[in-house]
C-alpha positions as CSV (number, residue, x, y, z in Angstrom):
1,X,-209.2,-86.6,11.3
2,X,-207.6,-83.0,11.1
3,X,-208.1,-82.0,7.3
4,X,-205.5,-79.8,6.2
5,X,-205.8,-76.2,5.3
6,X,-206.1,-75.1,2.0
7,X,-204.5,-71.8,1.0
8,X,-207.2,-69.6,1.7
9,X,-209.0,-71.9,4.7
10,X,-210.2,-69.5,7.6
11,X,-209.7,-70.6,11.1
12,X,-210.9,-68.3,14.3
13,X,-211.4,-65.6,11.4
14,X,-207.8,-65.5,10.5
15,X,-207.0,-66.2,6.4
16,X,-204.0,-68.2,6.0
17,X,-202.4,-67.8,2.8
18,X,-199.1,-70.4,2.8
19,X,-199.2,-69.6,6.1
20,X,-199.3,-66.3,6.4
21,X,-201.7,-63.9,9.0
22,X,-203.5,-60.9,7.2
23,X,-203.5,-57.6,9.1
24,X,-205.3,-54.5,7.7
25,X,-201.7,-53.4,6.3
26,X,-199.4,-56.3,6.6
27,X,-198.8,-60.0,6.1
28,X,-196.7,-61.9,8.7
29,X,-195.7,-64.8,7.5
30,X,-192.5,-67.6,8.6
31,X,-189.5,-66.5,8.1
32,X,-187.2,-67.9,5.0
33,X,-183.8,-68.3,4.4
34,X,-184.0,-65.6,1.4
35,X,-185.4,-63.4,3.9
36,X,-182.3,-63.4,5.8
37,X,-180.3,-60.4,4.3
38,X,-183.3,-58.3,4.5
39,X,-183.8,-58.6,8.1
40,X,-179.5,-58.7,8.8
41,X,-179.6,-55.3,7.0
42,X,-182.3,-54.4,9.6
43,X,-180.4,-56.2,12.7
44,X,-177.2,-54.3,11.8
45,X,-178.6,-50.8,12.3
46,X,-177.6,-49.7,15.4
47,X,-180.6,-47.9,17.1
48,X,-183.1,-50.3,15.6
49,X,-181.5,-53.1,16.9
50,X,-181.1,-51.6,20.5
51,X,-184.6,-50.2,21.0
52,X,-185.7,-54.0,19.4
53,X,-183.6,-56.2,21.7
54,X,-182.3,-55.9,25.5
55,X,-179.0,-57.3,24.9
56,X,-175.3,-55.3,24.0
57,X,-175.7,-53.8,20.5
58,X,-173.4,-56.0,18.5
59,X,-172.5,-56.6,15.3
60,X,-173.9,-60.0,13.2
61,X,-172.4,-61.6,10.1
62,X,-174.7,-62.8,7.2
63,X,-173.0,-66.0,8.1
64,X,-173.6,-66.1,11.1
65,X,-177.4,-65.6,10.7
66,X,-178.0,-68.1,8.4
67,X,-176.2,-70.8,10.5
68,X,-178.3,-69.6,13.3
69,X,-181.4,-69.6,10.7
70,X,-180.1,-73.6,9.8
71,X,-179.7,-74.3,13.7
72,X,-183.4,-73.7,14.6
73,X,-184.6,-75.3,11.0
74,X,-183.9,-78.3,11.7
75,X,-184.6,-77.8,15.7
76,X,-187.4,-75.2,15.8
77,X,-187.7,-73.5,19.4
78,X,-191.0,-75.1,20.7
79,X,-191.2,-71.3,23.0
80,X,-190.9,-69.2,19.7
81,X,-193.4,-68.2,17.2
82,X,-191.5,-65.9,15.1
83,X,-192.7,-63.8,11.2
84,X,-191.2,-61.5,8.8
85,X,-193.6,-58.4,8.4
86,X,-194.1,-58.2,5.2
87,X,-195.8,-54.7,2.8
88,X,-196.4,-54.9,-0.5
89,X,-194.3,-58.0,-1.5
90,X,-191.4,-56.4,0.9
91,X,-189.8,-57.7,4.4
92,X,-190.0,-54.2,6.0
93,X,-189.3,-56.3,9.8
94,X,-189.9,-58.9,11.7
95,X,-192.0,-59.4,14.9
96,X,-193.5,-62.9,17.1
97,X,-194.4,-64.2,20.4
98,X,-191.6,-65.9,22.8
99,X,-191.2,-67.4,26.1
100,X,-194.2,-69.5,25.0
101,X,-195.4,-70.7,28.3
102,X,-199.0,-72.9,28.3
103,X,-199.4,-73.2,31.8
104,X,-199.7,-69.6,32.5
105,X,-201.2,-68.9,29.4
106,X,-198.8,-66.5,28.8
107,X,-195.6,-64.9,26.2
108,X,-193.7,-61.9,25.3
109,X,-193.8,-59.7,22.4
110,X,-190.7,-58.6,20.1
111,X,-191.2,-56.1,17.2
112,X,-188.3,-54.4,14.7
113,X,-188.9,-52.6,11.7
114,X,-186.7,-51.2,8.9
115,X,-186.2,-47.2,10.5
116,X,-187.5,-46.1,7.2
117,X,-190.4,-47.6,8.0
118,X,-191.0,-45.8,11.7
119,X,-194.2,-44.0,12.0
120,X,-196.1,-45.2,9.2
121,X,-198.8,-47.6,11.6
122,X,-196.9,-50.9,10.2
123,X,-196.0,-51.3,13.5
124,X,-199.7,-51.2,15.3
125,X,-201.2,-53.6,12.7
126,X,-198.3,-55.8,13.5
127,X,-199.1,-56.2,16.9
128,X,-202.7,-56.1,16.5
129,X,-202.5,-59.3,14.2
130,X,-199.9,-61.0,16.5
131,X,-202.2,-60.1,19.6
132,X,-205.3,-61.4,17.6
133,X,-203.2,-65.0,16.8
134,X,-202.0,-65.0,20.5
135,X,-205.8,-64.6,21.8
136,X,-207.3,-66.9,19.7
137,X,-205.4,-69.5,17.9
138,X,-202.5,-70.1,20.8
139,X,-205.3,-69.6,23.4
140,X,-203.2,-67.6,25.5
141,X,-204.4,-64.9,28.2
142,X,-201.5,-62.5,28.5
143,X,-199.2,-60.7,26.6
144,X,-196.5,-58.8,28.2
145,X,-193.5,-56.3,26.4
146,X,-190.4,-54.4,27.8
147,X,-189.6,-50.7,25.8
148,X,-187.4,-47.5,26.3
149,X,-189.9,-45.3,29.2
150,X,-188.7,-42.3,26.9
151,X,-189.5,-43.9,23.6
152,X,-192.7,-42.0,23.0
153,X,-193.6,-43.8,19.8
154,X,-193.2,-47.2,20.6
155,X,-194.9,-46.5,23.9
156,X,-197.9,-44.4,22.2
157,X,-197.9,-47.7,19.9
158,X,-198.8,-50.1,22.2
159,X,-201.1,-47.8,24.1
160,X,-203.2,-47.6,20.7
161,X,-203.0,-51.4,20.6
162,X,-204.5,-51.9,23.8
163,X,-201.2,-52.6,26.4
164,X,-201.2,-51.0,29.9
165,X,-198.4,-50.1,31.9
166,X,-197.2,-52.8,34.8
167,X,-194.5,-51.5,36.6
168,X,-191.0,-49.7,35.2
169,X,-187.1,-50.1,36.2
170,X,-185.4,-47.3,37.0
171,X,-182.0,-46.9,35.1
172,X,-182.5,-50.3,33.7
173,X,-180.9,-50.6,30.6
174,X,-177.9,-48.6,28.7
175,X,-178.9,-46.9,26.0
176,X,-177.4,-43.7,24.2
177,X,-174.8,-42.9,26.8
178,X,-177.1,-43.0,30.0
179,X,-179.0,-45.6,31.6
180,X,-182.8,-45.4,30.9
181,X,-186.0,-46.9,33.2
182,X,-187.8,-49.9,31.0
183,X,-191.3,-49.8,31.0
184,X,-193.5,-53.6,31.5
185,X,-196.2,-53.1,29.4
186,X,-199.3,-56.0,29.5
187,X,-202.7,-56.7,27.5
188,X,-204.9,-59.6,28.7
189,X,-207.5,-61.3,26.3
190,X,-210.6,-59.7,26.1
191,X,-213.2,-62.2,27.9
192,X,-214.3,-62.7,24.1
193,X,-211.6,-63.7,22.4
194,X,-210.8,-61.4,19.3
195,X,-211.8,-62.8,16.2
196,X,-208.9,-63.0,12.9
197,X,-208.9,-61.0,10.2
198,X,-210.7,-62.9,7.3
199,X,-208.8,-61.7,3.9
């Protein structure tokens, strides 16, 4: 029989603390209902939330995310793994895996952070500790993004984390009054799968 994590059990090298995966700078942890004007603050700016998400910019009530937040409580998405990113007891974003599939061993990635928070490397230890859970824990092979082409940071990001360029389309998406290419961007597991961060 399973026996159930304590608070500070390891598994695969990853500390879980109520659930929560250590980076070198951040916690990611599930996401709560308190959490949820933090992160509508953060949905509601403008060019974080276009650069974040492929769809038409527009704009959500509080309301409206918490009924969406009550929707998938009590239905969780079995494709979804999503976390707030959390730095120094403060929800600065929030990042996860999606389009979960098992039989390819594969998912996406989706980051946003607070723009006051740009620059700062939250952003690379995010995705360094969700790329370390996807590797090891989920046992997946592949992990595949979409970003801006002209979004030097974000790509320069995931450079640093390890991603390679796939492919790009041209005057894919509408952003800023022009349409822009979208880069694919991919990491496979290493053939040893990446140990987790122990505390």
């Amino acid at each position: 029989m399973r026996q159930r994590r304590n608070a500070r059990d390891c598994v695969d090298g990853l500390t879980y603390a109520v659930a929560m995966l250590s980076g070198e700078r951040v916690l990611l942890r599930a996401v709560e209902r308190d959490d949820l004007r933090q992160l509508w603050e953060m949905d509601n700016d403008l060019e974080v939330e276009h650069r974040a998400s492929d769809q038409p910019p527009k704009p959500v009530s509080l309301a409206q995310m918490e009924a969406r937040f009550d929707t998938r409580a009590a239905q969780p998405d079995s494709d979804i793994v999503w976390f707030v990113i959390v730095v120094e007891d403060m929800v600065i974003g929030s990042c996860g895996l999606h389009h979960l599939d098992q039989y390819s061993q594969s998912c996406h990635l989706g980051i946003a952070i607070k723009r006051d928070r740009w620059g700062q490397g939250y952003g690379q230890d995010a995705v360094r500790t969700l790329l370390r859970y996807a590797f090891g824990p989920l046992n997946l092979r592949k992990v595949s993004l979409e970003v801006l082409a002209d979004d030097a940071r974000a790509v320069g990001a995931y450079l640093k984390a390890g991603f390679t360029e796939e492919g790009r389309f041209q005057a894919h998406t509408w952003h800023d009054g022009d349409y822009r290419d979208v880069q694919r961007m991919a990491i496979f597991r290493p053939s040893e799968p990446p140990r987790l961060r122990t505390g």
